[in-house]
C-alpha positions as CSV (number, residue, x, y, z in Angstrom):
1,X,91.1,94.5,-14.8
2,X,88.6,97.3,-13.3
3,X,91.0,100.6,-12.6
4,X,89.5,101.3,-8.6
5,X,90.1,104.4,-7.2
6,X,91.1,102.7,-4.1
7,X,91.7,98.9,-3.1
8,X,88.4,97.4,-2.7
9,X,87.3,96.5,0.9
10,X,88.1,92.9,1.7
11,X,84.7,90.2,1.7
12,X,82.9,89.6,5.3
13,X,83.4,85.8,6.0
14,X,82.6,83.3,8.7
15,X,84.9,80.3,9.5
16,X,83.3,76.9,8.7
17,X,83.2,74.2,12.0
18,X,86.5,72.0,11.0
19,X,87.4,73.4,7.7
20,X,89.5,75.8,6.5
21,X,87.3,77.4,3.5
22,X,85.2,80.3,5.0
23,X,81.6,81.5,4.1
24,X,81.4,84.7,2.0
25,X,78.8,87.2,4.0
26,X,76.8,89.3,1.1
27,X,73.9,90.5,3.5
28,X,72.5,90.2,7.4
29,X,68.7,90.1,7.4
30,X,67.0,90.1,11.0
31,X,64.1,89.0,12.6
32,X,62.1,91.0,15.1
33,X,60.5,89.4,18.2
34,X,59.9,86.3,16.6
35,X,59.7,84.5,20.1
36,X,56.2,84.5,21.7
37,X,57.9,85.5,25.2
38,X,60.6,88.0,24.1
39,X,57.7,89.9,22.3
40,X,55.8,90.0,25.2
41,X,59.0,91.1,27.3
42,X,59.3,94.1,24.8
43,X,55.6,94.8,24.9
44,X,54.3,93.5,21.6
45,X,51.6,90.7,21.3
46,X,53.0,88.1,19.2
47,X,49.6,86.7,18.4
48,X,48.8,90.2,16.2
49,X,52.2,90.7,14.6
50,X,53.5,89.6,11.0
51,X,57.1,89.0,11.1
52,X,59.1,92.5,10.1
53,X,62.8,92.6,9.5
54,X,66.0,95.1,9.8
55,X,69.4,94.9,8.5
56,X,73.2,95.1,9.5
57,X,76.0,95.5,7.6
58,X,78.0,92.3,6.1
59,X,81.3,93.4,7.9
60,X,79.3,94.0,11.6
61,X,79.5,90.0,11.7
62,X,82.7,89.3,13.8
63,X,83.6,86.2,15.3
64,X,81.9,85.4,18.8
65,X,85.5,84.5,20.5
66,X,88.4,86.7,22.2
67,X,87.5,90.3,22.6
68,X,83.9,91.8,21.4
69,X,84.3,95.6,21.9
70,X,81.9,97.6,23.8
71,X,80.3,100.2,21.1
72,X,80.3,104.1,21.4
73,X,77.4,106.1,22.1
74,X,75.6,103.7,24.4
75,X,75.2,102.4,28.4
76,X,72.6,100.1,27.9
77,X,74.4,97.2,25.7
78,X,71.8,93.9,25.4
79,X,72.5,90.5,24.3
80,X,70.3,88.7,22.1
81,X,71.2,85.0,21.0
82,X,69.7,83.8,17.6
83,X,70.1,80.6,15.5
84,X,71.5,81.9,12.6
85,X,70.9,80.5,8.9
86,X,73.7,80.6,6.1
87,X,71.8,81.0,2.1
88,X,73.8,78.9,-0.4
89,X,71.5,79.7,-3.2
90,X,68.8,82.8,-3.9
91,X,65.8,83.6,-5.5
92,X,62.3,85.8,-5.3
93,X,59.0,84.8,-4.1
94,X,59.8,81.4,-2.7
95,X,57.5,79.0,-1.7
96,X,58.2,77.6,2.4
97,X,58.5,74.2,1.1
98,X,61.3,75.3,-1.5
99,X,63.1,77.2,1.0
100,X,65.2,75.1,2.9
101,X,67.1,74.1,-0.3
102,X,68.3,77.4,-0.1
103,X,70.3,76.8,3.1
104,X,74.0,76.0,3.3
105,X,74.5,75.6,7.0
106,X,73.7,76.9,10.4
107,X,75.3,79.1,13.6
108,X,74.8,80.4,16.3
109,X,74.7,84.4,16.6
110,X,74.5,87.5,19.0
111,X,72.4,90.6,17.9
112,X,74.4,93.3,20.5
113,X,71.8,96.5,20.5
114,X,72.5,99.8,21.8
115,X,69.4,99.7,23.8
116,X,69.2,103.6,25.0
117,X,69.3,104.4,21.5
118,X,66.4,101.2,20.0
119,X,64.2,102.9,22.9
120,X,64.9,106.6,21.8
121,X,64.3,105.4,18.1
122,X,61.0,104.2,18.6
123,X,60.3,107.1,20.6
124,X,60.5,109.3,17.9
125,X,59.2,107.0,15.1
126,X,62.8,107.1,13.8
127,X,64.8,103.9,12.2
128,X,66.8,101.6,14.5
129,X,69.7,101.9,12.1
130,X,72.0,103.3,14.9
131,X,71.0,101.0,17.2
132,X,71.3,97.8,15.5
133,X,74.1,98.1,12.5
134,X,77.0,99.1,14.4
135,X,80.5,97.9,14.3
136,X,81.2,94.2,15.4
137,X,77.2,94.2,16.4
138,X,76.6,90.9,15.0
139,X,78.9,88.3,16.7
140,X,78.7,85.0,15.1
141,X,80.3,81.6,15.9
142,X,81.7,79.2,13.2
143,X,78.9,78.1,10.4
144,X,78.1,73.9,10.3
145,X,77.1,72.6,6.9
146,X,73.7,71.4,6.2
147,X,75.4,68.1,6.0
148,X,76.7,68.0,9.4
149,X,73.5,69.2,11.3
150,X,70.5,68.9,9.0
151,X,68.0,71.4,9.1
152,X,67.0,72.3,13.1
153,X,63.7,72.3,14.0
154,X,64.0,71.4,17.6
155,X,66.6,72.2,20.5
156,X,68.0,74.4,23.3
157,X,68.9,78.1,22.7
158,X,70.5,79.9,25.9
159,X,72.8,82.2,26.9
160,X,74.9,82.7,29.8
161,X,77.0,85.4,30.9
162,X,79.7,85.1,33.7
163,X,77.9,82.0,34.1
164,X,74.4,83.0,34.9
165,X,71.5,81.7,32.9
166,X,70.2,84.5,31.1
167,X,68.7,83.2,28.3
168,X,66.9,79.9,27.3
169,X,64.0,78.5,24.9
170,X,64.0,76.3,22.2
171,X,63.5,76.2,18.4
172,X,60.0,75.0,18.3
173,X,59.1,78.3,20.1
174,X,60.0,80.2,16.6
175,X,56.8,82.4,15.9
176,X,57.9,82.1,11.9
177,X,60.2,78.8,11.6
178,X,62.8,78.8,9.2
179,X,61.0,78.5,6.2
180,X,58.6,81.4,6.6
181,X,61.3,82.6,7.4
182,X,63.1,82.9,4.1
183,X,60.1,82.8,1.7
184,X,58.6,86.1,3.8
185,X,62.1,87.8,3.2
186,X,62.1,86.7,-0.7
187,X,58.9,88.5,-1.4
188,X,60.6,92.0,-0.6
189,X,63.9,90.9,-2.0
190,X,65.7,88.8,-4.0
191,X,67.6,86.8,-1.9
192,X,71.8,85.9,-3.1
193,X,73.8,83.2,-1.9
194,X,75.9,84.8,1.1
195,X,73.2,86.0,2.5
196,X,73.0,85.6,6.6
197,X,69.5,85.3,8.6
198,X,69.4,86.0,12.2
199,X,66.3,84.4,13.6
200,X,65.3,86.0,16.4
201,X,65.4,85.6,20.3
202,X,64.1,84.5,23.7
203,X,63.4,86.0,26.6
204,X,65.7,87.7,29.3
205,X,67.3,90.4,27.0
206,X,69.4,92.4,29.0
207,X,72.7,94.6,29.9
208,X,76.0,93.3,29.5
209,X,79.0,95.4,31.1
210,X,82.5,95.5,30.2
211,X,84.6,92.7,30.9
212,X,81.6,90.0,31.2
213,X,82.4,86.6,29.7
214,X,79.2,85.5,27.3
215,X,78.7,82.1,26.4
216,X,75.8,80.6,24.3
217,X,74.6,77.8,22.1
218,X,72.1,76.1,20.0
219,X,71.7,72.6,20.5
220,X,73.1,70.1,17.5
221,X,74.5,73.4,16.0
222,X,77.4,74.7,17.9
223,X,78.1,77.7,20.7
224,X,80.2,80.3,21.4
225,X,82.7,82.5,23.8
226,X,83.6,85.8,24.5
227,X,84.5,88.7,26.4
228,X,83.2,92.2,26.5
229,X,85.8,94.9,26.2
230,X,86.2,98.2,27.6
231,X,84.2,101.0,27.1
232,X,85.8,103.0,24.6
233,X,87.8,106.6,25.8
């Protein structure tokens, strides 16, 4: 038994639609503007643009339901909704039409970015570490097996908050589909089972205030629910 100098930190998970068994979280790899239209709404032309990736930590996936907490150092909180992809199995420099073997299941995700502090990054040519990989950053609603939902290519992304349409667009919009997806990210890294992919969004980015009630889905794969707590003291 390996002598730690302190109890090791519990494993990341996400509950599993109608099971009790949970998915172990190893990694969370991003996706930039890999929507035509949100890429355009952040200034980019997505015509020009590879795909490029950032990171959060395993344990900034929470799940999308109750209370999300509003994060420190920022007043400029934006939603971003993102199928999200589940790896079952790994590997390096895998081919697009190998990859979806990889895949254990699907979900339905919310990269929460500290805007003020993205737009001061870039700024200053500076990483968007601080912006992006904070606490409870990535909420995520329960994962639905490959065998329950196939593999989506098609369907209705949107997100609502206190009811308002903010945003909506559909999988076949994806810039880099799934696949690309994962063999783009296998050529940097070797990718482990446990490890998360958040796909990228739509258009209509924007605020979120304390208290607002956020609701969102992908079609076929499931949705989610939750409030926005208070800014912190």
């Amino acid at each position: 038994m390996t002598d730690y100098v302190f109890p090791p930190p519990h494993v990341p998970s996400l509950a599993v639609a109608g099971s009790g068994a949970r998915f172990p979280i190893r990694r969370v790899f991003c996706v930039g503007r890999n929507y035509a239209a949100h890429a355009r709404e952040m200034g980019n032309d997505p015509t020009r643009e590879p795909p490029f990736f950032f990171m959060k930590p395993a344990d900034a996936v929470v799940p999308a339901e109750g209370v999300v907490p509003y994060p420190t150092l920022t007043s400029n909180l934006h939603h971003e909704v993102e199928l999200v992809v589940a790896l079952a199995q790994g590997g390096s420099r895998i081919a697009p039409e190998q990859a979806l073997a990889l895949v254990w299941g699907y979900g339905v995700g919310v990269d929460l970015t500290r805007r003020d502090l993205q737009d001061t990054a870039k700024q200053m040519s500076r990483p968007w570490d601080w912006s992006k990989g904070f606490d409870a950053s990535a909420p995520c609603g329960a994962l639905q097996p490959v065998s329950a939902v196939g593999h989506p290519e098609a369907g209705r992304i949107w997100l609502q908050v206190n009811g308002e349409l903010r945003q909506q667009g559909d999988l076949t919009e994806l810039i880099w589909p799934v696949p690309d997806i994962i063999s783009h990210i296998s050529q940097a890294v070797a990718l482990q089972p446990g490890d998360l992919i958040f796909t990228g969004t739509p258009a209509g980015v924007g605020a979120l205030q304390p208290g607002d009630r956020v609701r969102g889905g992908v079609a076929g794969v499931g949705g989610f629910e939750f409030e926005v707590g208070p800014r912190p003291t």
